[in-house]
TORKOL-4160 file (C-alpha; in steps of 0.2 Angstrom, whole numbers, padded with zeros to 4 digits, m for minus):
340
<pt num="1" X="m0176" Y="m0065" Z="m0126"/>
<pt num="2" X="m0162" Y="m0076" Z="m0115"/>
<pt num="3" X="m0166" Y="m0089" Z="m0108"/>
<pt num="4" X="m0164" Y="m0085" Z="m0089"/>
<pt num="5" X="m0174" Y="m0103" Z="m0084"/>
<pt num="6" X="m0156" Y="m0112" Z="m0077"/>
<pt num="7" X="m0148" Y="m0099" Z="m0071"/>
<pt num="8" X="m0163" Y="m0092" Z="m0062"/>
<pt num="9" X="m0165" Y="m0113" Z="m0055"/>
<pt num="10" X="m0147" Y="m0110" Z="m0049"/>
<pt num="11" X="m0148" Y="m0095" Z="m0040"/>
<pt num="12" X="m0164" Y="m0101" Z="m0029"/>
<pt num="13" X="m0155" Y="m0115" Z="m0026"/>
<pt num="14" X="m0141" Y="m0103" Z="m0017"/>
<pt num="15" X="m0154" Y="m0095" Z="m0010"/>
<pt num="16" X="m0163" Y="m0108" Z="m0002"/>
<pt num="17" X="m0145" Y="m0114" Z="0003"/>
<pt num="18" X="m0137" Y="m0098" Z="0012"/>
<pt num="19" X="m0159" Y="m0100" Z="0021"/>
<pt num="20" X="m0155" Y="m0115" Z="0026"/>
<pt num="21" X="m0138" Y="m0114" Z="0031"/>
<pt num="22" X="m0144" Y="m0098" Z="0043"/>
<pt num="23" X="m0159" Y="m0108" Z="0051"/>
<pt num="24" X="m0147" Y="m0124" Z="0053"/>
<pt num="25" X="m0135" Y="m0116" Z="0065"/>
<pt num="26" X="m0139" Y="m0116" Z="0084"/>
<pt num="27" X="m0138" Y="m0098" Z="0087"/>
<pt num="28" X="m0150" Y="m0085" Z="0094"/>
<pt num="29" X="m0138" Y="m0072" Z="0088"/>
<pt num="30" X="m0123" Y="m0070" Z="0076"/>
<pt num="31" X="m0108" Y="m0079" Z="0079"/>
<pt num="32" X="m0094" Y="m0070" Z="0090"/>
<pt num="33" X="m0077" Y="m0070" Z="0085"/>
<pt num="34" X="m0068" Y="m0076" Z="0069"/>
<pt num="35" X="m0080" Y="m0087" Z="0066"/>
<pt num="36" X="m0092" Y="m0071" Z="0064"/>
<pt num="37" X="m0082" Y="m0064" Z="0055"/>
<pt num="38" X="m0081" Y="m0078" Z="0042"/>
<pt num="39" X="m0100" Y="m0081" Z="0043"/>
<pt num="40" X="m0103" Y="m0060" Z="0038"/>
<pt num="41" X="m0090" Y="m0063" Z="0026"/>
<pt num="42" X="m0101" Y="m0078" Z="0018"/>
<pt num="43" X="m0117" Y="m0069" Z="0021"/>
<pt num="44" X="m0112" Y="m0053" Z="0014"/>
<pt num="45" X="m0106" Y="m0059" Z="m0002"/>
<pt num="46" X="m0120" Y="m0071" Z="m0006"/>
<pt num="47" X="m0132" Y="m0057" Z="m0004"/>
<pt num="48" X="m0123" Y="m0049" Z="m0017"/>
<pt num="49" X="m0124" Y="m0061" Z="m0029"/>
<pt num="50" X="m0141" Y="m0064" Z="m0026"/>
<pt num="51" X="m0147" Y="m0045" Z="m0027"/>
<pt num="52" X="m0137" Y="m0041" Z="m0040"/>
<pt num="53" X="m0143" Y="m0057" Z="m0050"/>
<pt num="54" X="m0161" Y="m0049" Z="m0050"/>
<pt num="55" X="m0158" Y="m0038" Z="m0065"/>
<pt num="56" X="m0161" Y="m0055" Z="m0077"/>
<pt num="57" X="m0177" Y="m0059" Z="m0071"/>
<pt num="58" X="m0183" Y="m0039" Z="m0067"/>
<pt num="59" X="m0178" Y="m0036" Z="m0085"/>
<pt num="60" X="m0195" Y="m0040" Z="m0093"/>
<pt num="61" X="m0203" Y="m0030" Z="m0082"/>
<pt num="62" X="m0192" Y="m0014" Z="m0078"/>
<pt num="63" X="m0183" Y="m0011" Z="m0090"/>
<pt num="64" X="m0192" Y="m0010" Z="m0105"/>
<pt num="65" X="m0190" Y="0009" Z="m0111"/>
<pt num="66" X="m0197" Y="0022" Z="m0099"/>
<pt num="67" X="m0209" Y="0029" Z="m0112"/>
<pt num="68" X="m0216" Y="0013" Z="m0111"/>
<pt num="69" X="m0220" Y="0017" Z="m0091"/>
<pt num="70" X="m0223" Y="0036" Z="m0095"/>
<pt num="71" X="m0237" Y="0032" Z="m0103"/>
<pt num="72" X="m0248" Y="0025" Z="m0091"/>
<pt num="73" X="m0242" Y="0028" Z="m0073"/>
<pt num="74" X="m0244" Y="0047" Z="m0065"/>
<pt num="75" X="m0232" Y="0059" Z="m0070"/>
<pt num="76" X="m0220" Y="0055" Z="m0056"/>
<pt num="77" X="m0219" Y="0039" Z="m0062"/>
<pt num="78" X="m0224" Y="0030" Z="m0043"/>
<pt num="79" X="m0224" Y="0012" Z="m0046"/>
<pt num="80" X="m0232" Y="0005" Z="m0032"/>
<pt num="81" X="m0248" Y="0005" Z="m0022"/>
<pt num="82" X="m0257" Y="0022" Z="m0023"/>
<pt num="83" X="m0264" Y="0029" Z="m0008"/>
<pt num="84" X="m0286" Y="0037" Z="m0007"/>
<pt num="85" X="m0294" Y="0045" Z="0005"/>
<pt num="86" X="m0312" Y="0044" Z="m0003"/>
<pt num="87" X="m0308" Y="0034" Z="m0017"/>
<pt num="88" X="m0311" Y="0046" Z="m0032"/>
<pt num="89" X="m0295" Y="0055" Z="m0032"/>
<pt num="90" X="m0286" Y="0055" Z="m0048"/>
<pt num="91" X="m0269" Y="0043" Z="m0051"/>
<pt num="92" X="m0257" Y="0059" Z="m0049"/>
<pt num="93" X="m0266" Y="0064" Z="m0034"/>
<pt num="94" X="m0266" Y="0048" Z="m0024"/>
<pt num="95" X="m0252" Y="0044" Z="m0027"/>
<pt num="96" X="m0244" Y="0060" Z="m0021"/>
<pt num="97" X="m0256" Y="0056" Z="m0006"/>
<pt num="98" X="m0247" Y="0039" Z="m0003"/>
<pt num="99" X="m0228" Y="0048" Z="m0002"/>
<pt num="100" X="m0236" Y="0060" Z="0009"/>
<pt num="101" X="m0244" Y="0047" Z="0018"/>
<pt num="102" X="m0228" Y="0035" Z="0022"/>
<pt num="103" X="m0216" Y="0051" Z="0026"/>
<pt num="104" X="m0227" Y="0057" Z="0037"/>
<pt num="105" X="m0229" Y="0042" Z="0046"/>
<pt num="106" X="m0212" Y="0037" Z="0048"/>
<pt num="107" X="m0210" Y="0055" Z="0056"/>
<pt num="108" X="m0199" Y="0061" Z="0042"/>
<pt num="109" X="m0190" Y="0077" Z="0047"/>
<pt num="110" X="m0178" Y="0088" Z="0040"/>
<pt num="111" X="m0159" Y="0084" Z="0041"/>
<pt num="112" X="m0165" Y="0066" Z="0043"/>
<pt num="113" X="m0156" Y="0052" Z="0031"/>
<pt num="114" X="m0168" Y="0042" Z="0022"/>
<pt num="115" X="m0164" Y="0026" Z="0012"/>
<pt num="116" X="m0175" Y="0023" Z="m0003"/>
<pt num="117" X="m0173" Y="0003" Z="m0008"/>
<pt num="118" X="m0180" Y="0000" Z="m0025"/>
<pt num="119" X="m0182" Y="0018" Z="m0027"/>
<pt num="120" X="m0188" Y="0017" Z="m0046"/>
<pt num="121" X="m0187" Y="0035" Z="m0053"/>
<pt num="122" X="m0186" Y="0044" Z="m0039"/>
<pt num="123" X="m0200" Y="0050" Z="m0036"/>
<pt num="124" X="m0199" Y="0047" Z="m0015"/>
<pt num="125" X="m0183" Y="0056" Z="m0011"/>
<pt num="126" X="m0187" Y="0070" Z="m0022"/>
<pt num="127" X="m0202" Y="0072" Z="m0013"/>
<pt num="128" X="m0193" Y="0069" Z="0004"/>
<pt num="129" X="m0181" Y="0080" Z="0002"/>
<pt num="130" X="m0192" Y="0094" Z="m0008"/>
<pt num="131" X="m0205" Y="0095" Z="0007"/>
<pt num="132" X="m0199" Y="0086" Z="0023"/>
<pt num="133" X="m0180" Y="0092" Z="0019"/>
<pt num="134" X="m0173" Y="0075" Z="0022"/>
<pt num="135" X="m0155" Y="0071" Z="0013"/>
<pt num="136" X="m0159" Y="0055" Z="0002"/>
<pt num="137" X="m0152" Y="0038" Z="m0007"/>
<pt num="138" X="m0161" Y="0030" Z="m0019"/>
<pt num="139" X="m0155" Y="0012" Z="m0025"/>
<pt num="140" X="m0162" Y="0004" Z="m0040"/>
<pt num="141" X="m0154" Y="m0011" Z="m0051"/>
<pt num="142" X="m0164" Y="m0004" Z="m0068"/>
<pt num="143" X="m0151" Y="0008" Z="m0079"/>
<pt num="144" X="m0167" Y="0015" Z="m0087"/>
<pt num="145" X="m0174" Y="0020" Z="m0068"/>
<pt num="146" X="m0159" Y="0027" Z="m0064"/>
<pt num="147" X="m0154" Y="0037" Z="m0079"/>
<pt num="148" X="m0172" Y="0044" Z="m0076"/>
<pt num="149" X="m0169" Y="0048" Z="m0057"/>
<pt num="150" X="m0154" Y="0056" Z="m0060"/>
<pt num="151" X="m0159" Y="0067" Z="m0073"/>
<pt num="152" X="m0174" Y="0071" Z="m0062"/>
<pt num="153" X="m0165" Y="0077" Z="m0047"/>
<pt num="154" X="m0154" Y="0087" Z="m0056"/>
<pt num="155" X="m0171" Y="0096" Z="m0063"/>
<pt num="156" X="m0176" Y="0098" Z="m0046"/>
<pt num="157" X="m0160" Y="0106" Z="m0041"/>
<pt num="158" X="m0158" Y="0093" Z="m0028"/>
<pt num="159" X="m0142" Y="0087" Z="m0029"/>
<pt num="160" X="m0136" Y="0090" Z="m0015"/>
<pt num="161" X="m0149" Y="0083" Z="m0006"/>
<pt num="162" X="m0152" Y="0066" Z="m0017"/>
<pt num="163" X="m0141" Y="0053" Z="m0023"/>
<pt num="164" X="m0147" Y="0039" Z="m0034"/>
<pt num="165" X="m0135" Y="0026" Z="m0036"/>
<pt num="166" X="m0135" Y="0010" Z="m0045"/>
<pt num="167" X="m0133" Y="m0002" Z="m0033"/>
<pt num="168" X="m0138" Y="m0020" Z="m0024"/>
<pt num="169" X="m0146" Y="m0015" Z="m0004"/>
<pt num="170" X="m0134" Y="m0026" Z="0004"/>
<pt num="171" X="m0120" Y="m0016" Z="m0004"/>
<pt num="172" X="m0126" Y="0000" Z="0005"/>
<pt num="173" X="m0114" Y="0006" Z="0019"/>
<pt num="174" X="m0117" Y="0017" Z="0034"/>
<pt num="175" X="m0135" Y="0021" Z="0045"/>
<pt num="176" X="m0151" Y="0032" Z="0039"/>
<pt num="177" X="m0164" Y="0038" Z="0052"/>
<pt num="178" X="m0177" Y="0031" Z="0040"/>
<pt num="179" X="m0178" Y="0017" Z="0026"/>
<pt num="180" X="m0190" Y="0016" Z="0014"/>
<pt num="181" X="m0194" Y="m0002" Z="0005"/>
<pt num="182" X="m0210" Y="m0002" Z="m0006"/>
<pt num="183" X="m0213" Y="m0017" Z="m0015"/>
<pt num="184" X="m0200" Y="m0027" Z="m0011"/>
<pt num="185" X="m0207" Y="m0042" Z="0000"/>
<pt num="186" X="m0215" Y="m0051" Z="m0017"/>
<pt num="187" X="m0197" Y="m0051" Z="m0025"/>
<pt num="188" X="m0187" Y="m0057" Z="m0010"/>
<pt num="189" X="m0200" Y="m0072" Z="m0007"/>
<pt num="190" X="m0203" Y="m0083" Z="0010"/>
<pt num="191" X="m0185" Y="m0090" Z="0008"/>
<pt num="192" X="m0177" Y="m0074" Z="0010"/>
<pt num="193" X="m0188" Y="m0062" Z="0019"/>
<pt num="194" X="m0177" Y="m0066" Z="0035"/>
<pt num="195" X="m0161" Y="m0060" Z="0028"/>
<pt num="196" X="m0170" Y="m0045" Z="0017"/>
<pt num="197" X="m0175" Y="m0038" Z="0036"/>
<pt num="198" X="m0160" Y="m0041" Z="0044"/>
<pt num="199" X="m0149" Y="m0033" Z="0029"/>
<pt num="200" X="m0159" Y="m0018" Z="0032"/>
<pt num="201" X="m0161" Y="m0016" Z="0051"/>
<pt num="202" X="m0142" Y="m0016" Z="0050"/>
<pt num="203" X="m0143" Y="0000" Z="0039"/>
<pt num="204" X="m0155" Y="0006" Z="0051"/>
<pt num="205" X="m0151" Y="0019" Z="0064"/>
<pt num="206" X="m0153" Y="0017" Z="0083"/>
<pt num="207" X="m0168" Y="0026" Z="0085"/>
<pt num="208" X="m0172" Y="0023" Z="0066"/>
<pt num="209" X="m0188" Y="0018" Z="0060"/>
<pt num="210" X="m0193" Y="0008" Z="0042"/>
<pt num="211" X="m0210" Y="0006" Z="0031"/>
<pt num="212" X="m0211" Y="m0007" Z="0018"/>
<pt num="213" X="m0226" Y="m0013" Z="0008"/>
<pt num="214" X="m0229" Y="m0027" Z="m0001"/>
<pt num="215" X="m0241" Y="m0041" Z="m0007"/>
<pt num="216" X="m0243" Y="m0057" Z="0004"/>
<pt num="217" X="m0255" Y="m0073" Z="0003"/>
<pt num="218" X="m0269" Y="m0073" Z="0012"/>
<pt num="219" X="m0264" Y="m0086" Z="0021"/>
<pt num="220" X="m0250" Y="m0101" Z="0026"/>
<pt num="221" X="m0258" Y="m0113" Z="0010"/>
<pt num="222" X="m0260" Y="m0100" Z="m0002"/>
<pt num="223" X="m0243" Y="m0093" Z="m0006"/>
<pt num="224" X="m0244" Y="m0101" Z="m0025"/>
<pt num="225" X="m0258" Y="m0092" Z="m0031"/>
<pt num="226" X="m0253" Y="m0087" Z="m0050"/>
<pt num="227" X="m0260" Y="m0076" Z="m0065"/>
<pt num="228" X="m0269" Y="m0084" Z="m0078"/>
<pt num="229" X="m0252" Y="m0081" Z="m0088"/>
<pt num="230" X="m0242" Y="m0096" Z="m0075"/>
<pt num="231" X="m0225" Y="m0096" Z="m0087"/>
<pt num="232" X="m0226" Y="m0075" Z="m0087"/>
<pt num="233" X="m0229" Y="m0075" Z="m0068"/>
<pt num="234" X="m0217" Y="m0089" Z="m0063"/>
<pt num="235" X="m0204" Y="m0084" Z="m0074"/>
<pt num="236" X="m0200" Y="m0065" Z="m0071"/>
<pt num="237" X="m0212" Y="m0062" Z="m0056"/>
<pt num="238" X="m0208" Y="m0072" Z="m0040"/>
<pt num="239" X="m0199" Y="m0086" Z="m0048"/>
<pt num="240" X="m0197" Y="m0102" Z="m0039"/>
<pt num="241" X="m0201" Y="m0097" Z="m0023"/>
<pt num="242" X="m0220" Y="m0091" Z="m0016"/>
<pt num="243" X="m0228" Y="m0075" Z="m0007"/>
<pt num="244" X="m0226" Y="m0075" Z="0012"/>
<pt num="245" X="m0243" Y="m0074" Z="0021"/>
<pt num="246" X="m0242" Y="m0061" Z="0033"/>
<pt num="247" X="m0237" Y="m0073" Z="0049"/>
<pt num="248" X="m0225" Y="m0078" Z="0040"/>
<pt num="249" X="m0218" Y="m0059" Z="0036"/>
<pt num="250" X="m0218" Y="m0055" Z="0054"/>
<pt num="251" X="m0211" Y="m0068" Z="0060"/>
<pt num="252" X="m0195" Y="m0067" Z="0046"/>
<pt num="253" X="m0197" Y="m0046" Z="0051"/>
<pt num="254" X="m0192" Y="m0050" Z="0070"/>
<pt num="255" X="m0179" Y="m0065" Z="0066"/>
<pt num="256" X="m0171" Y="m0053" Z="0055"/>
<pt num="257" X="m0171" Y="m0038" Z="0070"/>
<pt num="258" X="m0185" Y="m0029" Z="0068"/>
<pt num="259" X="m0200" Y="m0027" Z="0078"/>
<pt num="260" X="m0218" Y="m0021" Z="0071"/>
<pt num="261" X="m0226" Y="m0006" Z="0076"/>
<pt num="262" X="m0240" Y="m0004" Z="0065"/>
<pt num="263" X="m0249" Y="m0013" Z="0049"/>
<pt num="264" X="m0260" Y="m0007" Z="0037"/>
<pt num="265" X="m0271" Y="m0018" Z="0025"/>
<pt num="266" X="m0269" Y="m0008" Z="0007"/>
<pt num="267" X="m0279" Y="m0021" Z="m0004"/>
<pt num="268" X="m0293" Y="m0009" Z="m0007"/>
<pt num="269" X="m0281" Y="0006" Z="m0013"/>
<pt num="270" X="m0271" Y="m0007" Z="m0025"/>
<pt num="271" X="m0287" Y="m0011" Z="m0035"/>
<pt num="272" X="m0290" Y="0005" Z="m0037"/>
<pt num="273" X="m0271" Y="0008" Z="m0041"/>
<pt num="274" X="m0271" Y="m0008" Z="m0053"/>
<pt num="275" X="m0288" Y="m0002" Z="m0062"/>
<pt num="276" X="m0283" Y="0016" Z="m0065"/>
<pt num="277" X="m0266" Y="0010" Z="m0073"/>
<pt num="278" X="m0276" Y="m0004" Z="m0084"/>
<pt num="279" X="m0286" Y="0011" Z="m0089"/>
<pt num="280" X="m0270" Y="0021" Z="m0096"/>
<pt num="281" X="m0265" Y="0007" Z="m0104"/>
<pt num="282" X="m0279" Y="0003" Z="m0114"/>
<pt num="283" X="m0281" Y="0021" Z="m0118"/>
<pt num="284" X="m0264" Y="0020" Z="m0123"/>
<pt num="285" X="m0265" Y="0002" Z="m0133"/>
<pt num="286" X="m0258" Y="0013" Z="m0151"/>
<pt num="287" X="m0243" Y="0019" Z="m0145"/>
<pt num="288" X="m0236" Y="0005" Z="m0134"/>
<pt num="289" X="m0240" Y="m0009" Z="m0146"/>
<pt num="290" X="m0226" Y="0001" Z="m0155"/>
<pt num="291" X="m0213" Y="0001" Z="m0141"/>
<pt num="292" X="m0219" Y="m0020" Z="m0136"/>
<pt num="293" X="m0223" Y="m0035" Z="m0147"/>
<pt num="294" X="m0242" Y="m0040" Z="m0148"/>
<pt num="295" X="m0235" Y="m0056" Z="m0133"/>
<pt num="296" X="m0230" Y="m0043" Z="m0122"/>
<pt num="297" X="m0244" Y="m0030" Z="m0125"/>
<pt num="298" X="m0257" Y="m0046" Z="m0120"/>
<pt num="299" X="m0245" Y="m0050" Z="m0105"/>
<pt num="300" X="m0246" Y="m0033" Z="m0098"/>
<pt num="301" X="m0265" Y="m0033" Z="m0100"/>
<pt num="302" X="m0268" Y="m0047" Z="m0092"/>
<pt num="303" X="m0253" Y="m0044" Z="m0079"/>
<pt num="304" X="m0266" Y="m0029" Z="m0072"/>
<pt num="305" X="m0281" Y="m0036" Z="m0074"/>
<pt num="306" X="m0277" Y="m0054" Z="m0067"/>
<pt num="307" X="m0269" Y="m0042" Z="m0049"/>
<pt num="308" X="m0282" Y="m0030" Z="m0050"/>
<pt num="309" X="m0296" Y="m0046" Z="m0051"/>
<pt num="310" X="m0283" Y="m0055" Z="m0035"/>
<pt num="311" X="m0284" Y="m0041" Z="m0024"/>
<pt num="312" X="m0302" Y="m0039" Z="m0026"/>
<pt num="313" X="m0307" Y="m0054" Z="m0022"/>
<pt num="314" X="m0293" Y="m0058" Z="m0009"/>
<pt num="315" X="m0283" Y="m0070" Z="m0015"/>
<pt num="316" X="m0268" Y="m0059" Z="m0012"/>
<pt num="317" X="m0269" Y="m0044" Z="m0001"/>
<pt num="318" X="m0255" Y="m0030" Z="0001"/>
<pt num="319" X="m0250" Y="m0023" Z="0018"/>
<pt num="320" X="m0238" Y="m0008" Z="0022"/>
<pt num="321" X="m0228" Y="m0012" Z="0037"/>
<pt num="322" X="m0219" Y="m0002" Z="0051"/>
<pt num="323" X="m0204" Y="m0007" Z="0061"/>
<pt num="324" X="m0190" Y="m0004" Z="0074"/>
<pt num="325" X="m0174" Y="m0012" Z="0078"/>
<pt num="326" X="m0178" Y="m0025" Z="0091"/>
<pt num="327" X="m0173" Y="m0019" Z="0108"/>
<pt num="328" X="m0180" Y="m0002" Z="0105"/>
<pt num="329" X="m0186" Y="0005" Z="0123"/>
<pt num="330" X="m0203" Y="0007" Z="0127"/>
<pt num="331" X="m0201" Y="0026" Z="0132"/>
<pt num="332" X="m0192" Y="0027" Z="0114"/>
<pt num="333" X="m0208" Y="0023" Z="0107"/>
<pt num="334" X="m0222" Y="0037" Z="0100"/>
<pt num="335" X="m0238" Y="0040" Z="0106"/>
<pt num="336" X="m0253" Y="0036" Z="0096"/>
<pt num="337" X="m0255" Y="0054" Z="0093"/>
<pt num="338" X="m0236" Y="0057" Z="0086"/>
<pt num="339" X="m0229" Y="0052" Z="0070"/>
<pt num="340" X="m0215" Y="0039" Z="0067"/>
């Protein structure tokens, strides 16, 4: 496997520097005039390089072949936190719950654009536009995610309501009524949560509404916490940089334009989520110790164990996130008793 360990140094470095260039300037807002103009053209393109530099430190992770995935996630391949109402619902059953659960409370609705970031194999805008009749993007940066997407919408007949594209988020143009982003937070990292949000609610329509989950410390001193595996985690994980505790991710969320409307602790669904997946994989051990080496086998064992045993015992917690574009007027806002 390359040796990613300079050039993944380097591009924290440009992160932390295009952070600290951001927090450095005087402004409450963006800069009018040419000098706007020349900071969006700066931003714009550092966020490219950084998003699209992802791939060589995702790679260990996503794009190992996607029998290697089909072989222990649920059938529609939902890589991320599962969602249980009493707790003994089967993997394909909770996570079908979980899409459910999101669309519905972002107040999906038919003719509604929905973004999907990190969309993994499609799973989400299939589902968006199968049953809520929303029109859909999907964006991954894994060629193996979005071979499978593809092929999976063309199944469905849904291709002219889905489009999977291989593509960075701050390369997306235009405005969707809803945005999608699960999982994200723990690979963009405290430096660059402020500019993950921002990127977003720029994509965001006026009256649009975004969910995103992911895993934070459980607290301002505990954003280091690693898996018994340190090089594994550090390396292809959350290199060189550390979890946001959830202050931290609120704070980055309004900065960034975006104001919270609800949070929800998931910790107790992603052990289950973890646990059910660690079971598949054991069950499976034959097959994938003939798609893996024995290293990588070990890794992913304890990769699902050392998260599930996190969670558990709150080290790490997860939370799903719903926001706004700052601004938004009160009377704009639901009731309790509405969805989105």
């Amino acid at each position: 496997m390359p040796d990613h360990t300079k050039f993944t140094r380097w591009l924290s470095e440009a992160r932390a520097r295009m952070n600290r260039s951001a927090h450095s300037r005087q402004w409450e807002a963006q800069p009018d005039g040419p000098e706007k103009a020349g900071y969006l053209k700066m931003t714009s393109v550092l966020r490219t390089m950084v998003a699209n530099a992802l791939p060589a430190r995702d790679r260990y992770l996503r794009d190992v072949p996607n029998d290697y995935y089909a072989m222990w996630l649920d059938p529609r391949m939902v890589y991320s936190c599962a969602w249980f109402e009493h707790g003994d619902e089967d993997l394909a059953t909770a996570q079908l719950k979980k899409i459910d659960h999101v669309l519905t409370k972002i107040g999906l609705k038919p003719g509604h654009t929905l973004l999907d970031v990190d969309c993994g194999w499609g799973a989400l805008v299939i589902r968006a536009a199968e049953k809520f009749g929303a029109r859909c993007v999907g964006i991954t940066l894994s060629k193996n995610q979005f071979d499978w997407a593809s092929e999976s919408v063309r199944a469905a007949g849904l291709t002219d309501r889905v489009e999977i594209r291989l593509q960075a988020y701050p390369d997306v143009e235009g405005w969707f009524d809803r945005i999608t982003s699960l999982g994200m937070f723990e690979y963009e990292g405290r430096s660059d949560l402020q500019e993950y949000a921002a990127v977003l609610q720029e994509r965001l329509a006026a009256d649009g509404v975004l969910v995103s989950h992911g895993i934070m410390s459980t607290g301002p001193c505990s954003g280091r916490f690693m898996l018994d595996d340190i090089e594994f985690c550090s390396r292809y994980v959350f290199p060189d940089d550390e979890l946001p505790d959830l202050g931290y991710a609120l704070t980055a969320m309004r900065e960034g334009g975006l104001e919270v409307s609800h949070i929800q602790n998931l910790r107790r669904h992603c052990v289950r989520t973890l646990r059910l997946w660690e079971a598949n994989f054991r069950a499976k051990e034959t097959a994938l110790r003939q798609l893996v080496d024995d290293r990588s086998f070990q890794t992913w064992c304890d990769y699902l164990n050392g998260w599930a045993s996190a969670f558990e015992h709150d080290d790490v917690s997860i939370y799903e996130i719903v926001g706004r574009k700052v601004g938004t007027r009160a009377s704009a806002l639901p009731w309790p008793g509405g969805a989105g």
